[in-house]
TIVO-2410 file (N, C-alpha, C; in nm, 3 decimals):
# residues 91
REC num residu      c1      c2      c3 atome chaine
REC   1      X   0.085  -0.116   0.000     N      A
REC   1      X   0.000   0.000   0.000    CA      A
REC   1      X   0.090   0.123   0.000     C      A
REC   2      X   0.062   0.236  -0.081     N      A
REC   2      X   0.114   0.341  -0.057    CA      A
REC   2      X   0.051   0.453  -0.028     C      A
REC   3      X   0.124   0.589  -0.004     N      A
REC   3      X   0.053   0.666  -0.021    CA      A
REC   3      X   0.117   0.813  -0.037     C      A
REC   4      X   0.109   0.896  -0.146     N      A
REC   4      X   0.171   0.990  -0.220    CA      A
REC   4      X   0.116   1.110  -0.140     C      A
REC   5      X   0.203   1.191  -0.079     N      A
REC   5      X   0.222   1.315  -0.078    CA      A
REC   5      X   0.311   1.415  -0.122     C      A
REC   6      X   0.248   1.527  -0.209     N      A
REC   6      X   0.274   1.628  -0.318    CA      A
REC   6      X   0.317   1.754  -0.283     C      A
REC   7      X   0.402   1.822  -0.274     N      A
REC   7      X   0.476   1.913  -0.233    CA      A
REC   7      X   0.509   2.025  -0.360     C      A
REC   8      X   0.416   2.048  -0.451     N      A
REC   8      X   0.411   2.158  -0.546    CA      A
REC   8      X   0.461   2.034  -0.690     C      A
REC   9      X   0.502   2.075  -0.748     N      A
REC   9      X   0.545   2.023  -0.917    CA      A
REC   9      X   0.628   1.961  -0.912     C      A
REC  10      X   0.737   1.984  -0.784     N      A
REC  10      X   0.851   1.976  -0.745    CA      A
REC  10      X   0.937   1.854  -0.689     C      A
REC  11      X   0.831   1.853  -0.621     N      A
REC  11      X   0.875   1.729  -0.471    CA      A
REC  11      X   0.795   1.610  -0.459     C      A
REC  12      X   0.798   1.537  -0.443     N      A
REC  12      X   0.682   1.443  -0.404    CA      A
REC  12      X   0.753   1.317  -0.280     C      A
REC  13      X   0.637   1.249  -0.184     N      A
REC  13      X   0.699   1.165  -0.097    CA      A
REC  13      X   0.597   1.086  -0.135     C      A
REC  14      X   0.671   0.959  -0.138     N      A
REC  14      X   0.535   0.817  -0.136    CA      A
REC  14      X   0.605   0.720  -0.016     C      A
REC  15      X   0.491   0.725   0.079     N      A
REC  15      X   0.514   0.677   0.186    CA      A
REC  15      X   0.476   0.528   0.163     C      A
REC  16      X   0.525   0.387   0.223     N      A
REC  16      X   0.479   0.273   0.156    CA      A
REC  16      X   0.502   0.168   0.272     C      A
REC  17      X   0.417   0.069   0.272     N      A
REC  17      X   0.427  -0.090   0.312    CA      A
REC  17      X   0.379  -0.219   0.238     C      A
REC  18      X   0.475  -0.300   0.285     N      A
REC  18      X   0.438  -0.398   0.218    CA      A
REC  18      X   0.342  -0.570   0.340     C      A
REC  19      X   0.306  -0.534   0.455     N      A
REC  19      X   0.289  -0.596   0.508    CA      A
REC  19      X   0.164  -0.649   0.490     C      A
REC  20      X   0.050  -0.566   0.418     N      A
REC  20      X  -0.060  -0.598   0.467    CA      A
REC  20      X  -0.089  -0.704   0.296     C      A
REC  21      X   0.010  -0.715   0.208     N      A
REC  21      X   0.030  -0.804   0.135    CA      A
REC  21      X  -0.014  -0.935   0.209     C      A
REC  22      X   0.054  -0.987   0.255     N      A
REC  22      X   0.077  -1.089   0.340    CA      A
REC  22      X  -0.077  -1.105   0.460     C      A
REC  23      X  -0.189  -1.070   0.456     N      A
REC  23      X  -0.238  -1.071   0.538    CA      A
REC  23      X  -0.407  -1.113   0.469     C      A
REC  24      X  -0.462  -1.182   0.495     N      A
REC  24      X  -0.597  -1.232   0.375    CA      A
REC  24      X  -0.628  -1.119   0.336     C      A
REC  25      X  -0.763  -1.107   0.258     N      A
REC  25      X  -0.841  -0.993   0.232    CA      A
REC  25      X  -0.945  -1.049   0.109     C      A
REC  26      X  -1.025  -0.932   0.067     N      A
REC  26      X  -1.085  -0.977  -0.002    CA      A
REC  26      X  -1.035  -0.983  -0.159     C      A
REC  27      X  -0.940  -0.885  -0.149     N      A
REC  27      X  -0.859  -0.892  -0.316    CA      A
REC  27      X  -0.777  -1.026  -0.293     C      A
REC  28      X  -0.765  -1.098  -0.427     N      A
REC  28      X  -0.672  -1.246  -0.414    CA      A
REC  28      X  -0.525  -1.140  -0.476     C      A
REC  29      X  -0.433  -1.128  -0.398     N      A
REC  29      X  -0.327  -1.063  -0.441    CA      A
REC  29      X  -0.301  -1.162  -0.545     C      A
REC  30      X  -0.187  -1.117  -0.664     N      A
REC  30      X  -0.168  -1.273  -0.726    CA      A
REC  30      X   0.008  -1.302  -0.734     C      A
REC  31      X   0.056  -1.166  -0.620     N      A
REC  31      X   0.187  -1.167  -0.589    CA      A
REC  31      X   0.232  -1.095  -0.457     C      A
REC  32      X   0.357  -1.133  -0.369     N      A
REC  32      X   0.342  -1.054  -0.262    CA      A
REC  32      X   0.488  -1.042  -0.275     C      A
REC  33      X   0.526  -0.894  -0.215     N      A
REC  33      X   0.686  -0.896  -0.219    CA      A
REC  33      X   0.684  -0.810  -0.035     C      A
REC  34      X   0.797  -0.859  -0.037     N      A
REC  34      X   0.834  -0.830   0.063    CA      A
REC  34      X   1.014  -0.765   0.081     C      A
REC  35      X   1.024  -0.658   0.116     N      A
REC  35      X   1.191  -0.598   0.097    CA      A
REC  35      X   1.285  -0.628   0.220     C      A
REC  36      X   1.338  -0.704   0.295     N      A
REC  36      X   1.386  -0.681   0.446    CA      A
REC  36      X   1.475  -0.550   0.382     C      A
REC  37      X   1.539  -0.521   0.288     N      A
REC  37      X   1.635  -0.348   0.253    CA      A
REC  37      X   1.634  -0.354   0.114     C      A
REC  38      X   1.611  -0.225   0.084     N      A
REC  38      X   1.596  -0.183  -0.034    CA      A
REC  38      X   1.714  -0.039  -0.069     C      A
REC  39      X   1.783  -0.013  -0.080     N      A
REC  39      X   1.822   0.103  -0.123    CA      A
REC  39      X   1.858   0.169  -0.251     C      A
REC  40      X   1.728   0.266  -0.304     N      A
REC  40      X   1.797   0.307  -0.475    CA      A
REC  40      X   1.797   0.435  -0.516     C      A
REC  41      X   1.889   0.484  -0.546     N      A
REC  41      X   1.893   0.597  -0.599    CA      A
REC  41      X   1.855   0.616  -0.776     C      A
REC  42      X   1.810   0.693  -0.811     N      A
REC  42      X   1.767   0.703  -0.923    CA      A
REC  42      X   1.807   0.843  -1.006     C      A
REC  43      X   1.842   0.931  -1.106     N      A
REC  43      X   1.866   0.993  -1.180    CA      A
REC  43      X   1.842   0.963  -1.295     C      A
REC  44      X   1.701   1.077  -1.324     N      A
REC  44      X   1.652   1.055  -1.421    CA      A
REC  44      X   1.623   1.217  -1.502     C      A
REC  45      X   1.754   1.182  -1.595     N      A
REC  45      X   1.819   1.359  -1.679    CA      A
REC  45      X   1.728   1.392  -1.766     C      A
REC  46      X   1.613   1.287  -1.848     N      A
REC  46      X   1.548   1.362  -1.959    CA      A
REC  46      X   1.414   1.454  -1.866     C      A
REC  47      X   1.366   1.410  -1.764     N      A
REC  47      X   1.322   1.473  -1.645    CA      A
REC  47      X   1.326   1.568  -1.578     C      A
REC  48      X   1.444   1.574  -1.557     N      A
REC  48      X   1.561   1.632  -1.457    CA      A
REC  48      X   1.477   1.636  -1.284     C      A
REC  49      X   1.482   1.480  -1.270     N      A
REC  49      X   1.482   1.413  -1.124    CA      A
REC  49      X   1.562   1.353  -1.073     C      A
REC  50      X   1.562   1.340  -0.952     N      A
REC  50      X   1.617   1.251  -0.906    CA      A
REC  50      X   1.536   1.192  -0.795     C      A
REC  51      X   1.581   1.042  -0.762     N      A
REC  51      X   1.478   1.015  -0.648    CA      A
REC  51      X   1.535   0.873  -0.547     C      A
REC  52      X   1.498   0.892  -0.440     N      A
REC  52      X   1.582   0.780  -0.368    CA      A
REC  52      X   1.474   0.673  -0.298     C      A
REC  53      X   1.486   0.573  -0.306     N      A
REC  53      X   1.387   0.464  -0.221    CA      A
REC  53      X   1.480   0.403  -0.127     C      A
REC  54      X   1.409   0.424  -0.012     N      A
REC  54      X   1.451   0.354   0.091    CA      A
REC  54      X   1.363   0.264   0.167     C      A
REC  55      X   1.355   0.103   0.205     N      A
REC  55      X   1.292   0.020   0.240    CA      A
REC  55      X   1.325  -0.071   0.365     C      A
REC  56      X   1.309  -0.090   0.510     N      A
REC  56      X   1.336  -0.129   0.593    CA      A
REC  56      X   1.208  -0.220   0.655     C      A
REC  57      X   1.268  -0.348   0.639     N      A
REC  57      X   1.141  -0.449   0.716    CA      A
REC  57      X   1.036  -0.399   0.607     C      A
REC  58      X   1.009  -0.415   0.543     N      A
REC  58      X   0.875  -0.393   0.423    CA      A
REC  58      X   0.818  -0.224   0.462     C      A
REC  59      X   0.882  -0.157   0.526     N      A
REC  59      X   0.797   0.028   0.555    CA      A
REC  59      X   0.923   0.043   0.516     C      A
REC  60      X   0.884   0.162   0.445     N      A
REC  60      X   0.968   0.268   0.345    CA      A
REC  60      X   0.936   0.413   0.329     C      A
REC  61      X   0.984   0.453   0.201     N      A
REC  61      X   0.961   0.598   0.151    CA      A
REC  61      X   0.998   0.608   0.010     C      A
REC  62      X   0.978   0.705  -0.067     N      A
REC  62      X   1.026   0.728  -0.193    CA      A
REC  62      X   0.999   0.867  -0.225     C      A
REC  63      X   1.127   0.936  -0.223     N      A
REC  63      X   1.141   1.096  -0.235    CA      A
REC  63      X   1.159   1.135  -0.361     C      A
REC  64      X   1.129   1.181  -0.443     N      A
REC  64      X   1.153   1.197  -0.575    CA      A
REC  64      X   1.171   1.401  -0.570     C      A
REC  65      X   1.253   1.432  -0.596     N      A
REC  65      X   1.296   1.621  -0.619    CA      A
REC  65      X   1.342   1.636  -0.731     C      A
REC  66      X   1.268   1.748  -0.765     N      A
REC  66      X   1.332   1.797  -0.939    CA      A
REC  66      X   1.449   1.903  -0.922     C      A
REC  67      X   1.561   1.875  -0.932     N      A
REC  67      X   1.707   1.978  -0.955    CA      A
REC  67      X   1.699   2.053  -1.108     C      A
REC  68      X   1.621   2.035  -1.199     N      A
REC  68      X   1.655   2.103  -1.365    CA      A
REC  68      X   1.491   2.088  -1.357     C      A
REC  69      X   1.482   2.253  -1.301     N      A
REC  69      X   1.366   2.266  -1.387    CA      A
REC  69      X   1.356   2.312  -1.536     C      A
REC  70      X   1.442   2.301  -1.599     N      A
REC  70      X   1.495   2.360  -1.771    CA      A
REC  70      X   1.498   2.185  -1.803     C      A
REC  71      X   1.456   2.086  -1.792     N      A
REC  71      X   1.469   1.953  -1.860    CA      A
REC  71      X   1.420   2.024  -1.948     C      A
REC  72      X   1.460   1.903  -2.098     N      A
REC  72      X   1.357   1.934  -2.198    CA      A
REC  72      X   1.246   1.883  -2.217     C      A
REC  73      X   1.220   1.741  -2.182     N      A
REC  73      X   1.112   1.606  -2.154    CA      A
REC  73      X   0.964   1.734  -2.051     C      A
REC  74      X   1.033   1.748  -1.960     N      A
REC  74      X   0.995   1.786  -1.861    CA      A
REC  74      X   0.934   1.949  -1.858     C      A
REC  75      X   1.003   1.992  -1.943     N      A
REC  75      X   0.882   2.172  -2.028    CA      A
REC  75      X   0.802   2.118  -2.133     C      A
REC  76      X   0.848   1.986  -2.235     N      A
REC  76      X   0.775   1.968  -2.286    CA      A
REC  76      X   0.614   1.914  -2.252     C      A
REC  77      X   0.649   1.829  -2.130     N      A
REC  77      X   0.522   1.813  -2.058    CA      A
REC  77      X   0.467   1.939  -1.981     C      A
REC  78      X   0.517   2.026  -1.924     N      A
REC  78      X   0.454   2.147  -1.872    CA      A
REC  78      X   0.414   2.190  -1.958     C      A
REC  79      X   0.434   2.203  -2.114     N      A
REC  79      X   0.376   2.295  -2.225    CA      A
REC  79      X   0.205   2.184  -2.293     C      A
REC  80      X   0.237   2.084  -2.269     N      A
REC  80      X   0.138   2.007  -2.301    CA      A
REC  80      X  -0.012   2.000  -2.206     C      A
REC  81      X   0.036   2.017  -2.039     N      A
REC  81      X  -0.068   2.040  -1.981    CA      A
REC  81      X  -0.087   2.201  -1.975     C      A
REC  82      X  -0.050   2.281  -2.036     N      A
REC  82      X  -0.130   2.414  -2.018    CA      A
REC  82      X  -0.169   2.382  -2.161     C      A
REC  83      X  -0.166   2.384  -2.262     N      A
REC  83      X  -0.239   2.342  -2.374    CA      A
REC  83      X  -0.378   2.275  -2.335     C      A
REC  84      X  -0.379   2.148  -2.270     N      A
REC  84      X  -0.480   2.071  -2.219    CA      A
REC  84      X  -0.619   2.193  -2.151     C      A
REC  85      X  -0.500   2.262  -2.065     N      A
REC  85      X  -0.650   2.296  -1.931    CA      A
REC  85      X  -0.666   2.440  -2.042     C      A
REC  86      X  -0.558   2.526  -2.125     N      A
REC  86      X  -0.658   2.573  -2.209    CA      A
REC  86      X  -0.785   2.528  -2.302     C      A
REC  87      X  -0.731   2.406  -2.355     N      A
REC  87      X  -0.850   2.355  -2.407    CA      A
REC  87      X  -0.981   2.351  -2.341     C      A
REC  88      X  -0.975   2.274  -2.209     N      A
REC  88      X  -1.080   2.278  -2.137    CA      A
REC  88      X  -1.126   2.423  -2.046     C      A
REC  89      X  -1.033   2.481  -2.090     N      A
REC  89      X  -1.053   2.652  -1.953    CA      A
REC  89      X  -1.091   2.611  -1.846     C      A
REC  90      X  -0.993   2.556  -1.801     N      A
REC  90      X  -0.900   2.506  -1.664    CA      A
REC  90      X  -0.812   2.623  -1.583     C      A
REC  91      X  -0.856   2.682  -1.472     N      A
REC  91      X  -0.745   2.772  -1.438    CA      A
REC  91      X  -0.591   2.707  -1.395     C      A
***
């Protein structure tokens, strides 16, 4: 289970466990993972992110921060959603 908190365009945290995998329910999981450590760093330039996962006993985190806000991937998608919410006149 996770759960994403948003910190502007910028930042984001996804807070996470993996325990309740492991525990019946009414969904038939049809896979369960479990991390005892996870550690990854990530750099991702057409973006310009970077982001680190860290996983202890199946509870974790995943920080993802944008350093280049000038990507090119990454204006090109900012130019695509103001296109969008003009279309729809979206403030």
């Amino acid at each position: 289970m996770q759960h994403t908190f948003e910190f502007g365009v910028y930042t984001g945290l996804t807070l996470m466990e993996q325990w309740t995998e492991w525990f019946p329910s009414q969904t038939d999981w049809h896979w369960r993972t479990f991390n005892p450590l996870k550690i990854e760093f990530e750099l991702d330039s057409s973006m310009g992110d970077i982001e680190i996962q860290i996983v202890v006993l199946g509870l974790g985190f995943i920080l993802r921060c944008k350093y280049n806000k000038d990507a090119e991937m990454f204006k090109e998608i900012q130019d695509q959603i103001k296109d969008i919410k003009d279309e729809l006149d979206v403030p």
